[in-house]
PyMOL commands that place a pseudoatom at each C-alpha (Angstrom):
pseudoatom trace, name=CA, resn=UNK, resi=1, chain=A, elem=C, hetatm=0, pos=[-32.222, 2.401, -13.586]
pseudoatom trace, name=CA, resn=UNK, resi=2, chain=A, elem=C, hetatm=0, pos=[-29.859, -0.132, -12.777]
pseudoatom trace, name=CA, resn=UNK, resi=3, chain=A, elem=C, hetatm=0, pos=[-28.190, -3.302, -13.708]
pseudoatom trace, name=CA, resn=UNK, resi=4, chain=A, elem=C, hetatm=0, pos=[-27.406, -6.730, -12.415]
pseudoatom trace, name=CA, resn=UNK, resi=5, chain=A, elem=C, hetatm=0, pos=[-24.796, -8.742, -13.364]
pseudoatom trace, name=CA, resn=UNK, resi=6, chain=A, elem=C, hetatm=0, pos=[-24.002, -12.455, -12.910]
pseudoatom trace, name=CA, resn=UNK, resi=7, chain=A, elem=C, hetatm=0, pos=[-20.981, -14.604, -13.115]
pseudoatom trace, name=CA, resn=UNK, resi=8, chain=A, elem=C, hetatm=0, pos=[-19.685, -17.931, -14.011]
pseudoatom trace, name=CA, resn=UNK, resi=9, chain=A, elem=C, hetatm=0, pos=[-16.550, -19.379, -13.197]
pseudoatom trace, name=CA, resn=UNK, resi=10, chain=A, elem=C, hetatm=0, pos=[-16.374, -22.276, -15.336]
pseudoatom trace, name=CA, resn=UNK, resi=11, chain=A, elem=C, hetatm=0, pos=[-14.696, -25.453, -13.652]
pseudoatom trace, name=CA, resn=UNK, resi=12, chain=A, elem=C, hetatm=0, pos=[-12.753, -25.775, -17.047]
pseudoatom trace, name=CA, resn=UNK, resi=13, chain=A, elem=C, hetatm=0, pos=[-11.480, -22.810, -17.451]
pseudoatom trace, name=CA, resn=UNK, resi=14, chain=A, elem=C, hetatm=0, pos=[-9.431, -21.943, -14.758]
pseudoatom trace, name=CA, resn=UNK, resi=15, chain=A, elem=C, hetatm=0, pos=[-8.557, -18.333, -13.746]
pseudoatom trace, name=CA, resn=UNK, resi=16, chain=A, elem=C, hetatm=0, pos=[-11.509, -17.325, -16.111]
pseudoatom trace, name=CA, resn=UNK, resi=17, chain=A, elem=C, hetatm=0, pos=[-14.592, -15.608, -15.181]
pseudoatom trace, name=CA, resn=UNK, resi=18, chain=A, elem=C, hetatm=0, pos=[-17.546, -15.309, -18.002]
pseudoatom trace, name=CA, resn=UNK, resi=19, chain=A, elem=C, hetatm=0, pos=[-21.062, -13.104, -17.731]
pseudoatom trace, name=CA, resn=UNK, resi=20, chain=A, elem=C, hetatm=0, pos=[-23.745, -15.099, -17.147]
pseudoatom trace, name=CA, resn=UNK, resi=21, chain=A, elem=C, hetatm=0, pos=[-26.361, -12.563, -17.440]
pseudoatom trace, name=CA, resn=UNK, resi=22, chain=A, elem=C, hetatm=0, pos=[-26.539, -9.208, -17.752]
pseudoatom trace, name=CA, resn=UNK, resi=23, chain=A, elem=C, hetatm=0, pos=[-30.187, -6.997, -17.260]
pseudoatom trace, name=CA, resn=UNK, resi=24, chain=A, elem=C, hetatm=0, pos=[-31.174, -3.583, -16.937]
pseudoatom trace, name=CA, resn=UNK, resi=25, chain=A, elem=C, hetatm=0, pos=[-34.194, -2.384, -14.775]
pseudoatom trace, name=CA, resn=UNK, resi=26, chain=A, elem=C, hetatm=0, pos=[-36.175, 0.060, -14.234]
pseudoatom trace, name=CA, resn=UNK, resi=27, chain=A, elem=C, hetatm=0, pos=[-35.992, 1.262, -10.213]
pseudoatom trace, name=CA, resn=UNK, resi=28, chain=A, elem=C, hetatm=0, pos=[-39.574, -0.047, -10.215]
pseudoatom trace, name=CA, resn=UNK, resi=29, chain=A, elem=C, hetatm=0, pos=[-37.771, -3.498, -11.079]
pseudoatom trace, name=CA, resn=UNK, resi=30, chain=A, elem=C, hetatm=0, pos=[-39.279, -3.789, -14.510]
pseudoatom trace, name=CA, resn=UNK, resi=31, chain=A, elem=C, hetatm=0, pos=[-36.571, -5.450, -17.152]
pseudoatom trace, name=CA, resn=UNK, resi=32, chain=A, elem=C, hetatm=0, pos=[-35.623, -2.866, -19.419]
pseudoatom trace, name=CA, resn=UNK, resi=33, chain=A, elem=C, hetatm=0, pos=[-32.693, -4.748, -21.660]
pseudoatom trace, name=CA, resn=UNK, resi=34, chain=A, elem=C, hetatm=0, pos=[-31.270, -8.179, -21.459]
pseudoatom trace, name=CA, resn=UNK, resi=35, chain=A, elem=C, hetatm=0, pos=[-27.580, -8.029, -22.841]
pseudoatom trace, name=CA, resn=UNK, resi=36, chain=A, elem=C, hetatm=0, pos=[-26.937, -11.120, -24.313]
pseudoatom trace, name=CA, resn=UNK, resi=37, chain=A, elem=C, hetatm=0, pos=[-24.912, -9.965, -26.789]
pseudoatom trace, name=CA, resn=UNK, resi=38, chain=A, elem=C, hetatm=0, pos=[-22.463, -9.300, -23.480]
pseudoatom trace, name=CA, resn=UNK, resi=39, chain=A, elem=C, hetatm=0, pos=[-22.624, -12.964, -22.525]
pseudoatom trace, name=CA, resn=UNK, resi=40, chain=A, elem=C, hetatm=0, pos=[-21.834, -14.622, -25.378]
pseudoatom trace, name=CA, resn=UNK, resi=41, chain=A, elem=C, hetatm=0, pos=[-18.590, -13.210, -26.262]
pseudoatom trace, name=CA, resn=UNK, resi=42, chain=A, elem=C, hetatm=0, pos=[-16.828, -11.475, -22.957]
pseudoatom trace, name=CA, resn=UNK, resi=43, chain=A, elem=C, hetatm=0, pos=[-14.756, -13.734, -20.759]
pseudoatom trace, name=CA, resn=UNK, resi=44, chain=A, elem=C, hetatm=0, pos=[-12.169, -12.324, -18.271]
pseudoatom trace, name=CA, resn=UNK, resi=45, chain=A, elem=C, hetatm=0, pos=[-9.162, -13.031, -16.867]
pseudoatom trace, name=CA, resn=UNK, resi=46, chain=A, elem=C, hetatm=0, pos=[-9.426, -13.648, -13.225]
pseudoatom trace, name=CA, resn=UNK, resi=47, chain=A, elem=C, hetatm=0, pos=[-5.368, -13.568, -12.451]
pseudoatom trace, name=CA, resn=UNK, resi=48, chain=A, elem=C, hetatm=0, pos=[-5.289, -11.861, -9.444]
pseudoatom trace, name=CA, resn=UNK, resi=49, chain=A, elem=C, hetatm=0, pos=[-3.372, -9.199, -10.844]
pseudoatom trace, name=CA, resn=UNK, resi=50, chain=A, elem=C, hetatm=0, pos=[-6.535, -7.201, -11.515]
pseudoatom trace, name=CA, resn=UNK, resi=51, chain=A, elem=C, hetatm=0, pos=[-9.809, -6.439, -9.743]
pseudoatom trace, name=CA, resn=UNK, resi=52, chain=A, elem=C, hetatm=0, pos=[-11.771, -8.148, -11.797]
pseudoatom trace, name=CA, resn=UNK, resi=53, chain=A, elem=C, hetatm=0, pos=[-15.188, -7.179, -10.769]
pseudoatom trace, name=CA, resn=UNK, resi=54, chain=A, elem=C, hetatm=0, pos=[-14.126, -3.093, -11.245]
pseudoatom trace, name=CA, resn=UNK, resi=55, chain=A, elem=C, hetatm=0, pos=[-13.070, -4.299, -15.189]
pseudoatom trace, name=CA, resn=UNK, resi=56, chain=A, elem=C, hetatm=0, pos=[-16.536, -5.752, -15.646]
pseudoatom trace, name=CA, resn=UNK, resi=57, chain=A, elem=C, hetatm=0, pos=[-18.312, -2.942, -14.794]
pseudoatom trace, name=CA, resn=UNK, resi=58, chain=A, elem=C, hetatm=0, pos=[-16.335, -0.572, -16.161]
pseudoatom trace, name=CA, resn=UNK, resi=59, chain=A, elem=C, hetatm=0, pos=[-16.578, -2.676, -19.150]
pseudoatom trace, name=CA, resn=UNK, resi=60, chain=A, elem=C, hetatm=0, pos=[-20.403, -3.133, -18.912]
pseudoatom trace, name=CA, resn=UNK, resi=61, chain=A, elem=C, hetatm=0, pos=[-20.627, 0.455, -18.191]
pseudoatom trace, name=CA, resn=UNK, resi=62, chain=A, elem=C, hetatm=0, pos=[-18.848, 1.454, -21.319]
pseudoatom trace, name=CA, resn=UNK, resi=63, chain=A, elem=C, hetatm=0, pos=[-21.336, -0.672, -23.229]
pseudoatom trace, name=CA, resn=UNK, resi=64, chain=A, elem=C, hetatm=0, pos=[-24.692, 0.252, -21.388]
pseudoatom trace, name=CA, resn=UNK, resi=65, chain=A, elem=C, hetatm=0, pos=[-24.077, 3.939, -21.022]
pseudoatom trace, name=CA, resn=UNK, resi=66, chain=A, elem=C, hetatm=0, pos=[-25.203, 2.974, -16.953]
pseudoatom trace, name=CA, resn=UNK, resi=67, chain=A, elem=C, hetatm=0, pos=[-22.663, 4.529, -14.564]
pseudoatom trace, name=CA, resn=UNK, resi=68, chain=A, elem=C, hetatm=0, pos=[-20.654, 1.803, -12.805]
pseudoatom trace, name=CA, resn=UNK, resi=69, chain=A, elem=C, hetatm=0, pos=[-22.385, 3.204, -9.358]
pseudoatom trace, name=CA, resn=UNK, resi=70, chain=A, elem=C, hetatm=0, pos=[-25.603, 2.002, -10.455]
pseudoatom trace, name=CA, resn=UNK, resi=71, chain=A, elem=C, hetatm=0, pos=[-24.138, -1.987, -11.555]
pseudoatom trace, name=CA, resn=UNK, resi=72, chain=A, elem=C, hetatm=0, pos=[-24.644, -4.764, -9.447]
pseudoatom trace, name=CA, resn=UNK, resi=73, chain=A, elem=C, hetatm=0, pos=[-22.526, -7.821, -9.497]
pseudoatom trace, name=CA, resn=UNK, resi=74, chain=A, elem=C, hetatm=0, pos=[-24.618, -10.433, -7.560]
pseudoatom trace, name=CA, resn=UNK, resi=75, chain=A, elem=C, hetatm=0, pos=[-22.312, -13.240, -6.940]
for i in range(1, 75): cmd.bond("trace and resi %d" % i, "trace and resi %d" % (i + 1))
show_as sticks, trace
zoom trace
């Protein structure tokens, strides 16, 4: 099992990042969850002060119950 995660970085919103989808498979590739309850209320801070992508998937991994080895941010 494993997860993908996408990002936006809204032209807006500077210095924010938001989840633009988050989906866990099966190793076989098979969608096992779509997190949308994730997207619609998570954005980040994107300061620079913080590695941003290690808070999302330690945040996504504290949700999911998925170790943070097995998350994939894809952009």
């Amino acid at each position: 099992m494993y997860v993908e995660v996408y990002l936006e970085f809204p032209e807006n919103m500077i210095g924010i990042v938001v989840l633009e989808s988050v989906i866990s498979y099966k190793d076989n590739g098979e969608i096992i969850k779509n997190y949308q309850e994730l997207i619609d209320n998570t954005p980040f801070n994107n300061s620079g002060e913080n590695n941003i992508r290690l808070e999302i998937k330690q945040y996504i991994s504290s949700i999911t119950g998925v170790s943070q080895d097995l998350i994939r941010i894809m952009n």
